[in-house]
ROLUMVEX-530852 format. One line per 2 residues: number of its first residue (from 1); their letters; for each residue x, y, z of N, C-alpha, C. Coordinates in nm, 4 decimals, padded with zeros to 6 digits. Layout:
// residues N
NUM) a) X Y Z X Y Z X Y Z ~ ...
END
This chain:
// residues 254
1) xx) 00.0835 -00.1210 00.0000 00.0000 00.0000 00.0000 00.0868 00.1258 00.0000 ~ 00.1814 00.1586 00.1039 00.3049 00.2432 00.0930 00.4199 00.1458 00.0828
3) xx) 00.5143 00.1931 00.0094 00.6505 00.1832 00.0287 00.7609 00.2932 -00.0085 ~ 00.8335 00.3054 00.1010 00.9675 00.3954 00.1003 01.0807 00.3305 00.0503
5) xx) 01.1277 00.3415 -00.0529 01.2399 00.3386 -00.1187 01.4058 00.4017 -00.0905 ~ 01.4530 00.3736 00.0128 01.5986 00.4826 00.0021 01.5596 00.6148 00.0310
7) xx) 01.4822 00.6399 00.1090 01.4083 00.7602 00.1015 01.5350 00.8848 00.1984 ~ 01.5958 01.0132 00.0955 01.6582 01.0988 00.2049 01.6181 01.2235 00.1530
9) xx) 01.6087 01.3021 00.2753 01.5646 01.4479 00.2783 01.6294 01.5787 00.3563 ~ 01.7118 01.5993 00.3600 01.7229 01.7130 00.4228 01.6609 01.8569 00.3884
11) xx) 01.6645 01.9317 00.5341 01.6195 02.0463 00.5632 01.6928 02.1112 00.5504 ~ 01.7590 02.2440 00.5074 01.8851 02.3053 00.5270 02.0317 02.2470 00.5557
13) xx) 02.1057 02.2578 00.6702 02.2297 02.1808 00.6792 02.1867 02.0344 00.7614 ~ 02.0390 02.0184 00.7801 02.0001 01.8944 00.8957 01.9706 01.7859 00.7828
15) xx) 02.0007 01.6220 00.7600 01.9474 01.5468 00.7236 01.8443 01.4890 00.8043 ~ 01.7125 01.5286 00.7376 01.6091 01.4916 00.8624 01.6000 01.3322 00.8177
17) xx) 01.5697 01.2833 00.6771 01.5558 01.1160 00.6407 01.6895 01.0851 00.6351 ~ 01.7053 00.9925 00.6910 01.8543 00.8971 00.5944 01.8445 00.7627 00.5239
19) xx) 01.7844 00.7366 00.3984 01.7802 00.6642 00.3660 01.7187 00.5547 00.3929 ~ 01.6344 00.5790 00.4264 01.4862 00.5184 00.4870 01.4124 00.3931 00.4274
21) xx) 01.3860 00.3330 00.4769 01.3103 00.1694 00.3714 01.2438 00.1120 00.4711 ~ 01.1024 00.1130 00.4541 00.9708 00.0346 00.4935 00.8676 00.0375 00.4148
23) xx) 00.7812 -00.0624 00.4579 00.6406 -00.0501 00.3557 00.5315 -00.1334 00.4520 ~ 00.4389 00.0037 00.4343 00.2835 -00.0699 00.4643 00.1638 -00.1298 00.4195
25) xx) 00.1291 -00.2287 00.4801 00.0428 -00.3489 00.4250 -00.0970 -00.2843 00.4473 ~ -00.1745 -00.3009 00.3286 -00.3176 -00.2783 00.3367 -00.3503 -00.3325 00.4002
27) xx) -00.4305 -00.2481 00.5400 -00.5408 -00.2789 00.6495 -00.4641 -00.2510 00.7510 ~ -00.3126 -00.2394 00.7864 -00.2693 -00.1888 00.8673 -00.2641 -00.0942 00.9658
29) xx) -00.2189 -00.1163 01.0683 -00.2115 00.0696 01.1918 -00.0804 00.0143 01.2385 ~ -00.0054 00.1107 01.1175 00.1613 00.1614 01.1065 00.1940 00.2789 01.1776
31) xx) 00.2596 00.2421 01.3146 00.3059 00.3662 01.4016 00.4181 00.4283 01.4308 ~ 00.4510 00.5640 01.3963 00.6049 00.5799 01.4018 00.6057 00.6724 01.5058
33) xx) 00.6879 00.6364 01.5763 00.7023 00.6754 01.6967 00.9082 00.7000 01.7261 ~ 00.9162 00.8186 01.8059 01.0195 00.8780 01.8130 01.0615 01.0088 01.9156
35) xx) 01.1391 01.0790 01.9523 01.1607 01.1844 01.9652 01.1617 01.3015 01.8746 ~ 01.1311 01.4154 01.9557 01.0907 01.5685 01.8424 01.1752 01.5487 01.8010
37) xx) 01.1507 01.5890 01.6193 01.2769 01.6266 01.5614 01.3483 01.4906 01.4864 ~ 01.2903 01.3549 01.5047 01.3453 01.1989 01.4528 01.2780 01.2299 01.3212
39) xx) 01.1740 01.3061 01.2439 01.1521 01.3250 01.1426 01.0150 01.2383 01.1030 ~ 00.9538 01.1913 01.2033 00.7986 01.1101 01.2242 00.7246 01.2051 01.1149
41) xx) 00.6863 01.3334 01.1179 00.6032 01.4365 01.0575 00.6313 01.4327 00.8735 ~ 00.7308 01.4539 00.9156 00.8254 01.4405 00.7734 00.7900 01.3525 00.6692
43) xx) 00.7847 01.2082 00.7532 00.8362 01.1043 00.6542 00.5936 01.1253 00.6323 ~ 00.5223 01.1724 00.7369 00.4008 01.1946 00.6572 00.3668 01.2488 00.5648
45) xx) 00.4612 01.3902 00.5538 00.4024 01.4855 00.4469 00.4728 01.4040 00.3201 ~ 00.5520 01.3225 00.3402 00.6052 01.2681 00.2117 00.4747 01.2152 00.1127
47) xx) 00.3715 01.1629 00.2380 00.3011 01.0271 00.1576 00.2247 01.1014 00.1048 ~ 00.1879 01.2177 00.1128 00.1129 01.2896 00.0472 00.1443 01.3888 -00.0226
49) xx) 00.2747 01.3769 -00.0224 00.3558 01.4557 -00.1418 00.3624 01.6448 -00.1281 ~ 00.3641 01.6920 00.0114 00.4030 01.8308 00.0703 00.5488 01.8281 00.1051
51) xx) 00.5811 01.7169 00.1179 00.7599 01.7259 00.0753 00.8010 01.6119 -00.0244 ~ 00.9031 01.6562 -00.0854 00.9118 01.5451 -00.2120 01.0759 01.5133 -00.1521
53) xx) 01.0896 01.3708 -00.1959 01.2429 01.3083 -00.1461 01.3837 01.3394 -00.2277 ~ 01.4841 01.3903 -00.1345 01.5781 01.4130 -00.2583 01.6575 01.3120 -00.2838
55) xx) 01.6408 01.1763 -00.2205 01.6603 01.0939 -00.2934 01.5750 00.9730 -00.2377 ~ 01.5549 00.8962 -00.3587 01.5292 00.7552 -00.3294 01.3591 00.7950 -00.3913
57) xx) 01.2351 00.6468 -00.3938 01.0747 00.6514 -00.4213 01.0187 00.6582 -00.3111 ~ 00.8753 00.6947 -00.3482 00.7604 00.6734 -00.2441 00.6746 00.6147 -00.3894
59) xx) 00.6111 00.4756 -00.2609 00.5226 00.4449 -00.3753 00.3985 00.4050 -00.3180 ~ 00.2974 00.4404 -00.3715 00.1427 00.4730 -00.2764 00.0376 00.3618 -00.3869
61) xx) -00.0113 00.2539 -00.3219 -00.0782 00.1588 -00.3913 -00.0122 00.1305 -00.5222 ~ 00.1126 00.1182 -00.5580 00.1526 00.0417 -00.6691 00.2130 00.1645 -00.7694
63) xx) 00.1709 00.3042 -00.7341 00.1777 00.4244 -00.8210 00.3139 00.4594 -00.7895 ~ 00.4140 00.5244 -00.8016 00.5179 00.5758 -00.8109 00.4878 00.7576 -00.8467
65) xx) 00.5131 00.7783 -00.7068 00.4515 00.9214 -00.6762 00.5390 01.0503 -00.6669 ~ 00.6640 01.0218 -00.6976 00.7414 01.0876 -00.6645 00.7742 01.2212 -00.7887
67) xx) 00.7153 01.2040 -00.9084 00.6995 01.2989 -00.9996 00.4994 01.2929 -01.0893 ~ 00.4502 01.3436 -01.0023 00.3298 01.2873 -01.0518 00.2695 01.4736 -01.0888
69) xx) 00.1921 01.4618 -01.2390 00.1361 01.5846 -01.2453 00.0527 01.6079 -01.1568 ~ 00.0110 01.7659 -01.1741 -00.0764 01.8373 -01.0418 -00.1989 01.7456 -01.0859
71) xx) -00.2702 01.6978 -01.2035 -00.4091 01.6528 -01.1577 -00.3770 01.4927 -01.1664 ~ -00.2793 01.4046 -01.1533 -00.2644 01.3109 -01.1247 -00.2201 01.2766 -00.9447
73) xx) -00.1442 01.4131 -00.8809 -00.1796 01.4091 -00.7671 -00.2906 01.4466 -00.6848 ~ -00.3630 01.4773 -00.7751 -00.5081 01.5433 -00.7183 -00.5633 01.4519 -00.6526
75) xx) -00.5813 01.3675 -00.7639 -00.6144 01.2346 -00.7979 -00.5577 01.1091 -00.6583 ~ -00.4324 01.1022 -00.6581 -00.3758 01.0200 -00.5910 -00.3844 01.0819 -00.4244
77) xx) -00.3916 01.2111 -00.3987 -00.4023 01.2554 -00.2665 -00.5990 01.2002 -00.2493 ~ -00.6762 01.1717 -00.3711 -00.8180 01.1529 -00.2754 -00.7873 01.0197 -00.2164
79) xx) -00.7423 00.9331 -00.2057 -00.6895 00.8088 -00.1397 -00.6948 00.8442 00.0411 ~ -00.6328 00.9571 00.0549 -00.5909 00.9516 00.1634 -00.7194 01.0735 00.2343
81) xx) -00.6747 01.0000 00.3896 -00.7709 01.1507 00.4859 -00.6385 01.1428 00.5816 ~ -00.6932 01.2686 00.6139 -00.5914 01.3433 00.7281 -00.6744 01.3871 00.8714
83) xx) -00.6009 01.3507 00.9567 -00.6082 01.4276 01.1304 -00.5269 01.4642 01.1247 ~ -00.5809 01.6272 01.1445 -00.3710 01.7039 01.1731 -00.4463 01.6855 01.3425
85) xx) -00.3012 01.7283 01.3733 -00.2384 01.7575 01.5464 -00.3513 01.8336 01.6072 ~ -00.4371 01.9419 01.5131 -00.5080 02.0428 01.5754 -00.6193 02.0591 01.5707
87) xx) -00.6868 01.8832 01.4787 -00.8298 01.8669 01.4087 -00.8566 01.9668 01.3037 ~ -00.7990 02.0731 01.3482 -00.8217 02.1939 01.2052 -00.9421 02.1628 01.1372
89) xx) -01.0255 02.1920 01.2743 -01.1749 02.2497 01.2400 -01.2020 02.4347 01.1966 ~ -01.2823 02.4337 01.1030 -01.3427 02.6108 01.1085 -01.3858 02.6180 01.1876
91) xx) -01.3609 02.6886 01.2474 -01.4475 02.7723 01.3810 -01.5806 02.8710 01.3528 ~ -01.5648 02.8742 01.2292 -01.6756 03.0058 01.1899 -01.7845 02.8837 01.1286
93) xx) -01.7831 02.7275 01.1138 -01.8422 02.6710 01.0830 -01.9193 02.5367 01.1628 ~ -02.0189 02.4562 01.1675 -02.0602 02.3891 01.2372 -02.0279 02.2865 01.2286
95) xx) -02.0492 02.1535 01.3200 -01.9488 02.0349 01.3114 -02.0207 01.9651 01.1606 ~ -02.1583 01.9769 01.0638 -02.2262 01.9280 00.9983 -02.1221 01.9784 00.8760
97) xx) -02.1138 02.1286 00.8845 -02.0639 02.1780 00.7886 -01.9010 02.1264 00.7980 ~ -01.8373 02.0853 00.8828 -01.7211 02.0787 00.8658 -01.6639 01.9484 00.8345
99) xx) -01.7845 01.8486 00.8418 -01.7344 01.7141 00.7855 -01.7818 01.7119 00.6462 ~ -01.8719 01.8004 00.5891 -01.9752 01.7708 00.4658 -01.8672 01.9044 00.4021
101) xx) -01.7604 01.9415 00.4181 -01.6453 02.0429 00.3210 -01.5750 01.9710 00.2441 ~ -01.5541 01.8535 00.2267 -01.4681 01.8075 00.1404 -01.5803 01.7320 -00.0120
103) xx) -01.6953 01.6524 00.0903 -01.7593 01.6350 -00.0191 -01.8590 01.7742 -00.0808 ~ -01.8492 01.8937 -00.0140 -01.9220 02.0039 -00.1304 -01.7832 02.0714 -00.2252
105) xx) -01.6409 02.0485 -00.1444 -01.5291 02.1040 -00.2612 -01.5176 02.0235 -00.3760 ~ -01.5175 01.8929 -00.3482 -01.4818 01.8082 -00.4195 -01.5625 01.7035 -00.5240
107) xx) -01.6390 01.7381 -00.4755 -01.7452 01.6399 -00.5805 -01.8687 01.6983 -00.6040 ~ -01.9517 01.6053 -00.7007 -02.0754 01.7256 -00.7109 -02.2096 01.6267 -00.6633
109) xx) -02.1875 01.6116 -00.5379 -02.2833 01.5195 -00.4724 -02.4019 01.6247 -00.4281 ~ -02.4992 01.5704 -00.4207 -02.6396 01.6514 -00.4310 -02.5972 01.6716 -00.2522
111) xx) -02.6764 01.7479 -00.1937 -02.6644 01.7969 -00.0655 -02.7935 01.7167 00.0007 ~ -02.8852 01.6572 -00.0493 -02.9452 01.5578 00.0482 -02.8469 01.4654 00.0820
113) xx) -02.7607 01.3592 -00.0314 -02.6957 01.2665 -00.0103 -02.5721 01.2952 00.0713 ~ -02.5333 01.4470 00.0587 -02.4215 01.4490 00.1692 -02.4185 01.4520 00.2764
115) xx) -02.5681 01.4977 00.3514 -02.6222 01.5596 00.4173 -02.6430 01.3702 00.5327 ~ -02.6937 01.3201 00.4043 -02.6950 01.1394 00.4758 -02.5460 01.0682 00.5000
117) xx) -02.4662 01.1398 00.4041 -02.3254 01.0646 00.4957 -02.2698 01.1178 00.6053 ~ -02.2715 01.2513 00.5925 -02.2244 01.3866 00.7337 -02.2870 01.2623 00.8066
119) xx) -02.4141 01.2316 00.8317 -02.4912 01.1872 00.9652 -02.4601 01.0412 01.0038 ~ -02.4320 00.9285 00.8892 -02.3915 00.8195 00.8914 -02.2362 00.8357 00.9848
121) xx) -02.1042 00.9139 00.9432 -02.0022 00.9442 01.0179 -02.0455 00.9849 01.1451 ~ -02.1063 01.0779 01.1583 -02.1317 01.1514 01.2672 -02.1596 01.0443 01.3729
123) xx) -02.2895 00.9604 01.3445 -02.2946 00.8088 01.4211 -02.2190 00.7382 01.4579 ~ -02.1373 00.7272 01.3700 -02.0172 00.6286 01.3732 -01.9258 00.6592 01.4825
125) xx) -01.9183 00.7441 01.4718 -01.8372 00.8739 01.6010 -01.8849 00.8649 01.7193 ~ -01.9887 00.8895 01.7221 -02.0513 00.8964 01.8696 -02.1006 01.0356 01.8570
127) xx) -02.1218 01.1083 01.7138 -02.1336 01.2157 01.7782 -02.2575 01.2759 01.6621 ~ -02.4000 01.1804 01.7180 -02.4925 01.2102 01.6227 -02.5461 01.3183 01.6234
129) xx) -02.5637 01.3893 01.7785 -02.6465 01.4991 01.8547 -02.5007 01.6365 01.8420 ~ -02.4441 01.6216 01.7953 -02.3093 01.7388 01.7745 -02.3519 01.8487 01.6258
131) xx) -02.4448 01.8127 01.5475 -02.3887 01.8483 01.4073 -02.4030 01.9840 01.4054 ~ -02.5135 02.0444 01.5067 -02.5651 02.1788 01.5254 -02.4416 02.2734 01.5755
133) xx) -02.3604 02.1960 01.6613 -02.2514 02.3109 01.7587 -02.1483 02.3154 01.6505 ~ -02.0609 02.4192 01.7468 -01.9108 02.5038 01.6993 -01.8291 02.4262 01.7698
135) xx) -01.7391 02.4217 01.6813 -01.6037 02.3914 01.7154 -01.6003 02.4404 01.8843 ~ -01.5430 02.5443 01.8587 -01.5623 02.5838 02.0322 -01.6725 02.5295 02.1309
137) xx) -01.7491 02.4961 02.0707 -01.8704 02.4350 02.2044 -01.8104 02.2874 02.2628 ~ -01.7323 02.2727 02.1551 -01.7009 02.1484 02.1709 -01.5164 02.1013 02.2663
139) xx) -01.5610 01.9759 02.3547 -01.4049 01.9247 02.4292 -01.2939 01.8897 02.3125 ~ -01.1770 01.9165 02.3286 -01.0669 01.8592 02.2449 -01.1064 01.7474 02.2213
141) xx) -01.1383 01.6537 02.3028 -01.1875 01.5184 02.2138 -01.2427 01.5213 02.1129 ~ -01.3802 01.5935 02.1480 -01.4978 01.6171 02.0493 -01.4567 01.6417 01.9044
143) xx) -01.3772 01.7344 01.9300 -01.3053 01.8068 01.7908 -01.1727 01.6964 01.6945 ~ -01.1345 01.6174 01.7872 -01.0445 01.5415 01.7611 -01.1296 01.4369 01.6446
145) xx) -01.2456 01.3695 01.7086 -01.3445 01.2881 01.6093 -01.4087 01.3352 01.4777 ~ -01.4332 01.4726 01.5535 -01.5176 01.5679 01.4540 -01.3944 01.5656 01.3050
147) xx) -01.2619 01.6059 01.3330 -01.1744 01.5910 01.2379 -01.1308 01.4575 01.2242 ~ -01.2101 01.3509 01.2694 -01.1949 01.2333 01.2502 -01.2868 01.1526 01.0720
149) xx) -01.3800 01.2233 01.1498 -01.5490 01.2238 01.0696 -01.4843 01.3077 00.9590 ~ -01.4351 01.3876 00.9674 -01.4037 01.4972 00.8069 -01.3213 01.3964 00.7283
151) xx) -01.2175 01.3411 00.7660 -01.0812 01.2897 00.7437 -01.1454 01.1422 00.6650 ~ -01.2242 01.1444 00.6800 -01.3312 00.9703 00.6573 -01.4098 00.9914 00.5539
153) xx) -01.4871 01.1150 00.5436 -01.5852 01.1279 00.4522 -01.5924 01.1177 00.3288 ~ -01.4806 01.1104 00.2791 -01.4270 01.0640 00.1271 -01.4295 00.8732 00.1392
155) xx) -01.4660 00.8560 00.2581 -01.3861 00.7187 00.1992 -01.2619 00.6262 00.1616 ~ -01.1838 00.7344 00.2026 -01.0042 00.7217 00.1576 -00.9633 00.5723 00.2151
157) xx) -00.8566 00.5699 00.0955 -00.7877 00.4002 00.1920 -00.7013 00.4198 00.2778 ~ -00.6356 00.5053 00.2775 -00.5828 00.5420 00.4034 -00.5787 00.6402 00.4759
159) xx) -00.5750 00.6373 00.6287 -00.5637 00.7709 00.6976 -00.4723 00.7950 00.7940 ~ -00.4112 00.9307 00.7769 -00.2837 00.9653 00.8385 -00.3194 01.0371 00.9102
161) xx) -00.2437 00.9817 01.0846 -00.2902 01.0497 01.2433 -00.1638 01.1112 01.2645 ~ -00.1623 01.2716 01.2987 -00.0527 01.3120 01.3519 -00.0831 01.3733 01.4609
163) xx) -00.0246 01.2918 01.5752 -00.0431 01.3227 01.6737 -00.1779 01.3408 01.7068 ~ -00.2697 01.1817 01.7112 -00.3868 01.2025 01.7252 -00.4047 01.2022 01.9184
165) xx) -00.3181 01.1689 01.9729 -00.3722 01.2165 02.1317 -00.3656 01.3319 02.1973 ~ -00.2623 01.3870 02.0934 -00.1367 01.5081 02.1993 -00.2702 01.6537 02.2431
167) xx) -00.1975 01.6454 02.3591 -00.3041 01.7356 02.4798 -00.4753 01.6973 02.5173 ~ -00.4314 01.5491 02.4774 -00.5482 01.5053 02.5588 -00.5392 01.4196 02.7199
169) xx) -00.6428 01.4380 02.7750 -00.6219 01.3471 02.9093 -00.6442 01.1784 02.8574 ~ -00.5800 01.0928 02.9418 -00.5371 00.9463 02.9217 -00.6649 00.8916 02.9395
171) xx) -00.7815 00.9430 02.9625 -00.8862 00.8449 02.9398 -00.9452 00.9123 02.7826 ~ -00.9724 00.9900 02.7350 -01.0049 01.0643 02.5925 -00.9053 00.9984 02.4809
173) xx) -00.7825 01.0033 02.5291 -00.6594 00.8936 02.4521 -00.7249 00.7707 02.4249 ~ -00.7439 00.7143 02.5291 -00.7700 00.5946 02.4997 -00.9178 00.5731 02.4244
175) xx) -00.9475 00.6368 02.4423 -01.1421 00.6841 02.3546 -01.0858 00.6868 02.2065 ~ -00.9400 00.7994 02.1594 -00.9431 00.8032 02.0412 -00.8651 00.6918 01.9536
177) xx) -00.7814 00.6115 02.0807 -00.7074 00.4618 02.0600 -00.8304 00.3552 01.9813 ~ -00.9103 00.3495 02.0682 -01.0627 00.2937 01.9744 -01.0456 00.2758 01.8866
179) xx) -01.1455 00.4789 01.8325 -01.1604 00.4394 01.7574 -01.0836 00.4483 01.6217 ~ -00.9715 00.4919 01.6624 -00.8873 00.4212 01.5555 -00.8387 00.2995 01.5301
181) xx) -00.8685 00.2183 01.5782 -00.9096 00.0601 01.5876 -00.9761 00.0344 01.5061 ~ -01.1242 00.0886 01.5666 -01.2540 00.0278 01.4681 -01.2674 00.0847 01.3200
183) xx) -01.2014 00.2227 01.2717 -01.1490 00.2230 01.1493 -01.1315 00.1512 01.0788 ~ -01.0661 00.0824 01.1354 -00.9221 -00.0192 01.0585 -01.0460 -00.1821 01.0557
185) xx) -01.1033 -00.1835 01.1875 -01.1800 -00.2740 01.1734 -01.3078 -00.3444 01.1112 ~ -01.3637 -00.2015 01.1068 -01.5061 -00.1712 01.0714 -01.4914 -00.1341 00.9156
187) xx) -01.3843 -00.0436 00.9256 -01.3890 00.0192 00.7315 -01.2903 -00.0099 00.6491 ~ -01.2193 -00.1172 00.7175 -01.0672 -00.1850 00.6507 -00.9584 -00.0698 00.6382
189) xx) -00.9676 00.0585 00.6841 -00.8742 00.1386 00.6212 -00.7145 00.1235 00.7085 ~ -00.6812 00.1371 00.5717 -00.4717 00.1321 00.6686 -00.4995 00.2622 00.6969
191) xx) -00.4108 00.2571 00.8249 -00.3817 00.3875 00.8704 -00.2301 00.3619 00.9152 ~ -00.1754 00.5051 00.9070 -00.0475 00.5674 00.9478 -00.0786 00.6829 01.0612
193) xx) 00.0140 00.6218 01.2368 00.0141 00.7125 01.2344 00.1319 00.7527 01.3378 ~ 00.1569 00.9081 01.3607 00.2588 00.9579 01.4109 00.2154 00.9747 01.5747
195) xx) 00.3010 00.9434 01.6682 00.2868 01.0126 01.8110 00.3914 00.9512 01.9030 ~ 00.4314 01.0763 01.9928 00.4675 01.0669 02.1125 00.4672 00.9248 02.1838
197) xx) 00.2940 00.8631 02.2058 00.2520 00.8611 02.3159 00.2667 00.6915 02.2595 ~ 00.3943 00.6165 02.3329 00.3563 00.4977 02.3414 00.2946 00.3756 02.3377
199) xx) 00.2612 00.4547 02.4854 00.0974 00.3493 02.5401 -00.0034 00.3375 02.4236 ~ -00.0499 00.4249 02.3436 -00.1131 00.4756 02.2421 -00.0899 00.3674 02.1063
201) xx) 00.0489 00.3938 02.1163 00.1129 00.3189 02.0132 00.0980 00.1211 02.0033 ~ 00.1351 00.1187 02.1307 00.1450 -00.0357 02.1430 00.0315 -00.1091 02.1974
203) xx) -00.1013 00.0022 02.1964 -00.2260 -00.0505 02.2012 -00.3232 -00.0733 02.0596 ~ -00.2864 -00.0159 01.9435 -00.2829 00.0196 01.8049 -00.2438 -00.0086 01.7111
205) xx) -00.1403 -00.0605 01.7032 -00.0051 -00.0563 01.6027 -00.0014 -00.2030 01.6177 ~ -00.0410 -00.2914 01.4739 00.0282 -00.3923 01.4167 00.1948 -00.3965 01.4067
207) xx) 00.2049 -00.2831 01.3359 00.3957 -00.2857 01.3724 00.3884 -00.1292 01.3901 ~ 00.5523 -00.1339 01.4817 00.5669 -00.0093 01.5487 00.7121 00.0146 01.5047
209) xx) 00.7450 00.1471 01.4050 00.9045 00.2044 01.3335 00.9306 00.3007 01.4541 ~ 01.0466 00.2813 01.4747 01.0700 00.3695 01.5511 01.1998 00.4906 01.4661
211) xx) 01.1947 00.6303 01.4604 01.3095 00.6909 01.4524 01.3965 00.7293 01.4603 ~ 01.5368 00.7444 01.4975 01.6055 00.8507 01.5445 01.7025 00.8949 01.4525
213) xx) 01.7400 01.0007 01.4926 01.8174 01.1290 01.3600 01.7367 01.0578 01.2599 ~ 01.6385 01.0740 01.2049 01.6400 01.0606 01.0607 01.6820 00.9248 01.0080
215) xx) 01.7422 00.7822 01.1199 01.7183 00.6508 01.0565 01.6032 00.5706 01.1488 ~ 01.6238 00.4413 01.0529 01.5069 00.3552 01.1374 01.5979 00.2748 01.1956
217) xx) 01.5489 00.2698 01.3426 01.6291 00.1940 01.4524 01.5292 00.0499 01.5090 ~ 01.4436 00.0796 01.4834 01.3082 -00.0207 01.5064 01.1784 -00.0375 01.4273
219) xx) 01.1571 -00.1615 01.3793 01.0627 -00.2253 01.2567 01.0165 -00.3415 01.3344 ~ 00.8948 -00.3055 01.3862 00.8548 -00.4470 01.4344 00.7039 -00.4551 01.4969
221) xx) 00.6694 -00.5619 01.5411 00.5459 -00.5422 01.6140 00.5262 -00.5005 01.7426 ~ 00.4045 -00.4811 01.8251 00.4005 -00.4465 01.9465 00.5122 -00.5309 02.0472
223) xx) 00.4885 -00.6705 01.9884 00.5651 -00.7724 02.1221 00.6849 -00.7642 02.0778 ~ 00.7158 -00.7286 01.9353 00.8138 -00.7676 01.9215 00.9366 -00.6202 01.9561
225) xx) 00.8308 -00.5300 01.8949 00.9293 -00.3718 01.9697 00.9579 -00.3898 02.1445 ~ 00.8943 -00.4055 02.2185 00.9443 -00.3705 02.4149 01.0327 -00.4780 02.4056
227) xx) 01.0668 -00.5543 02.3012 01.1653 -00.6714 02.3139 01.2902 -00.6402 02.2972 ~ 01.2799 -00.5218 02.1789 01.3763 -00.5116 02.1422 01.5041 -00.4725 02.1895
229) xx) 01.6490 -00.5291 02.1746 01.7721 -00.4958 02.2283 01.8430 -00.3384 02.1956 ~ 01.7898 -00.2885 02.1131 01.8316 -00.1369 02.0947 01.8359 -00.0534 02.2019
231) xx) 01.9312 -00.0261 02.1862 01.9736 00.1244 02.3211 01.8661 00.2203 02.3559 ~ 01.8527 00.2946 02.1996 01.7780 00.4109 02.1871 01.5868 00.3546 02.2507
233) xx) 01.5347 00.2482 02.1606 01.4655 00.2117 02.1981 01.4112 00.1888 02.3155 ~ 01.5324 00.1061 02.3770 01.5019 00.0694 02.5469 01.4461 00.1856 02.6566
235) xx) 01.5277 00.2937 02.5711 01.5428 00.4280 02.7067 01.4211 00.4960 02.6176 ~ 01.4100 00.4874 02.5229 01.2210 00.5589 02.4991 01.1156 00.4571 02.5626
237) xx) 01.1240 00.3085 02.5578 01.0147 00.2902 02.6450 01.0546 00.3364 02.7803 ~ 01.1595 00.3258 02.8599 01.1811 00.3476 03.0122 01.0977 00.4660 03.0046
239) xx) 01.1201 00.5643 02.9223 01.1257 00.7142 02.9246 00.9303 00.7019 02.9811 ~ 00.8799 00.6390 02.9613 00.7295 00.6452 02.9074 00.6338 00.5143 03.0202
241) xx) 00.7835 00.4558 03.1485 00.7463 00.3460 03.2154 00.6701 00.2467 03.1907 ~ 00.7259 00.1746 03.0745 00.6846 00.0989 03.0124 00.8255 -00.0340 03.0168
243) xx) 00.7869 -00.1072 03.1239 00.8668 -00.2057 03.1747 00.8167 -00.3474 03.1519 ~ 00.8925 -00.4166 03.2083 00.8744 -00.6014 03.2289 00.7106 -00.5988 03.3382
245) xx) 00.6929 -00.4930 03.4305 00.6045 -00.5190 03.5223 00.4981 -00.4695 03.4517 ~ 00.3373 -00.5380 03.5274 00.2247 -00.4741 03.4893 00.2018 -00.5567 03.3486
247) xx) 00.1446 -00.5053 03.2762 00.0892 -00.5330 03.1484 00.1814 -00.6042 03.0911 ~ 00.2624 -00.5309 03.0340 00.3510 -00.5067 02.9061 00.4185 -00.6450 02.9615
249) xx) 00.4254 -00.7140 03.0808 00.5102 -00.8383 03.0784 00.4382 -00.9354 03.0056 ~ 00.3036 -00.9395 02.9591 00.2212 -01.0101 02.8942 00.2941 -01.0193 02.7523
251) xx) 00.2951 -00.9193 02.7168 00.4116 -00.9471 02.5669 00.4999 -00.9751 02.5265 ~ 00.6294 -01.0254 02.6892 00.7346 -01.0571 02.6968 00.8641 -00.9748 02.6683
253) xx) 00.8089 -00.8793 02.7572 00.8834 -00.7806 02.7898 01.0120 -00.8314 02.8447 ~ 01.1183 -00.8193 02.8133 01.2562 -00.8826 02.8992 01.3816 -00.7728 02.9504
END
């Protein structure tokens, strides 16, 4: 579904990629996880082509994306939905109107029928009785789904989470751990996604990449990442108390 090819990028005098190589399997929840600055964000805007690689492919369902015209990426970006970090809801608009914006930019779907998917998502969400309020009326969670529900409404095969917990409290986390689950479960979609937050990660994540400077230091699954013998690794789970005790010894934590 994705694959990174040799993928390197630098920013000014920083190599944020170094030569990078993984690939994700349709139906997946691919999590890259790292410290600020390991280039997690980065290697997203790649897949959607807001940064292009200066060296090496990206290749998105079989396509080779790395020189694609503007209406062949038009094209290849409807594949995907996005959660940014900030839900990047309008505020001057209602939660109905803000999931039903992509299908009135983008297509020429009659407004009864959009009007029946806005509400089908909205359900799906938990958030049938929301469509009337503002952004602002609404908890960071709220808004987090609400740009959940937008990010969906196309239908896309895949969807990219950046930083879908960050500044939420650990029970709302785990609300949006769900339902990014049942995504994957309910609507088959692969998802990619970026965060901080561990716990998050290794409750989610079929396999879990880990970054640092700009290489990959860890490719693996939940049981098989807290296993892993890497330095860097070890001291990001410590970092996050994520030990042999409690849970995580269930996966064979050593």
């Amino acid at each position: 579904m994705i694959r990174f090819e040799n993928v390197t990028k630098a920013l000014g005098s920083k190599t944020v990629l170094n030569n990078i190589s993984f690939e994700v399997g349709a139906g997946e929840t691919f999590v890259i996880v790292g410290l600020s600055g390991a280039g997690k964000s980065v290697t997203l805007k790649h897949m959607i082509q807001l940064m292009r690689p200066d060296i090496g492919n990206i290749v998105i369902d079989g396509e080779l994306i790395n020189n694609l015209s503007r209406a062949a990426l038009r094209e290849m970006r409807y594949k995907f939905g996005v959660l940014f970090q900030s839900a990047a809801l309008l505020q001057w608009m209602n939660v109905t109107d803000n999931v039903a914006l992509p299908l009135r930019e983008h297509t020429k779907m009659g407004e009864k029928e959009i009007l029946r998917l806005v509400g089908e998502k909205l359900e799906l969400l938990n958030l049938a009785d929301a469509g009337d309020k503002f952004p602002a009326d609404l908890s960071g969670g709220m808004q987090k789904r609400v740009g959940l529900a937008r990010a969906i409404i196309m239908t896309p095969k895949i969807v990219l989470y950046d930083e879908p917990t960050s500044g939420l409290d650990p029970v709302t986390s785990r609300r949006i751990d769900d339902l990014i689950v049942n995504m994957r479960d309910e609507l088959g979609i692969t998802s990619v996604v970026v965060t901080h937050d561990l716990h998050s990660a290794l409750a989610i994540g079929t396999r879990i990449m880990m970054l640092h400077e700009g290489r990959i230091v860890e490719n693996a699954t939940p049981e098989e990442f807290i296993r892993s013998k890497d330095a860097t690794v070890q001291s990001f789970l410590e970092s996050q108390y994520i030990t042999k005790k409690g849970k995580w010894e269930s996966m064979g934590h050593e």
